[in-house]
C-alpha positions in Angstrom: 79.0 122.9 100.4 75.8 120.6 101.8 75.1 117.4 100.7 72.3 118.7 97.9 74.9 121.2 96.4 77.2 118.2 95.8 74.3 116.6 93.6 75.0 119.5 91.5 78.4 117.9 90.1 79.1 115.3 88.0 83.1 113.7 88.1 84.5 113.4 84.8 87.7 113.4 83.9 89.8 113.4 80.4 92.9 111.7 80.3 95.1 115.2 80.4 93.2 115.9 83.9 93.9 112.5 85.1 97.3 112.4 84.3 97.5 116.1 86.1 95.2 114.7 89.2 98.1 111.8 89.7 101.5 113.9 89.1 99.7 115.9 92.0 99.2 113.2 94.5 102.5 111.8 93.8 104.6 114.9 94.3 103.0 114.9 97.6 102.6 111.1 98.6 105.0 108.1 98.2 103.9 106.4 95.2 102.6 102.8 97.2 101.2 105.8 99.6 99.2 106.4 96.4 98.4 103.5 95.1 97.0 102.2 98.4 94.7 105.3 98.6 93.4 104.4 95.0 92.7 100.8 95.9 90.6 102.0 99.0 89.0 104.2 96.3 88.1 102.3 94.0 87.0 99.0 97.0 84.9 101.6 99.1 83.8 104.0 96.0 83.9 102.9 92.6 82.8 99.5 93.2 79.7 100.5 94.4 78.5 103.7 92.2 76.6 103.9 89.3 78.3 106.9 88.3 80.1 105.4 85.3 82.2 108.7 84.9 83.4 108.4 88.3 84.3 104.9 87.6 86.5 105.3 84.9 88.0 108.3 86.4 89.2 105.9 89.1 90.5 103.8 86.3 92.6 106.6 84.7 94.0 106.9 88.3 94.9 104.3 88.3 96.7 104.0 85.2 99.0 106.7 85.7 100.1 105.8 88.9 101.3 102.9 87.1 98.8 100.3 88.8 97.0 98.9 85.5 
């Protein structure tokens, strides 16, 4: 996919995916392997978009890897 296709989508997230997204990662990753990837996320990412929706996806992360 280029750079322009990528423009294309939009990253939302309900709190059913979110929950699915994390039980993923952590059957794969230590949880603090996990959590330290979201904080780089959210620091290098979220902090700096506009994209709301991406934002609060990073939030529901979060949540469910028990880190708010």
């Amino acid at each position: 996919m280029d750079a322009n296709a990528a423009n294309n989508y939009i990253m939302v997230a309900s709190k059913d995916e979110a929950a699915n997204i994390a039980a993923i990662i952590l059957k794969y990753v230590p949880i603090t392997v996990a959590q330290n990837m979201m904080t780089e996320v959210q620091t290098k990412v979220g902090n700096h978009s506009d994209n709301e929706s991406l934002r609060d996806t990073i939030k529901l992360l979060k949540y469910y890897m028990n880190m708010e």
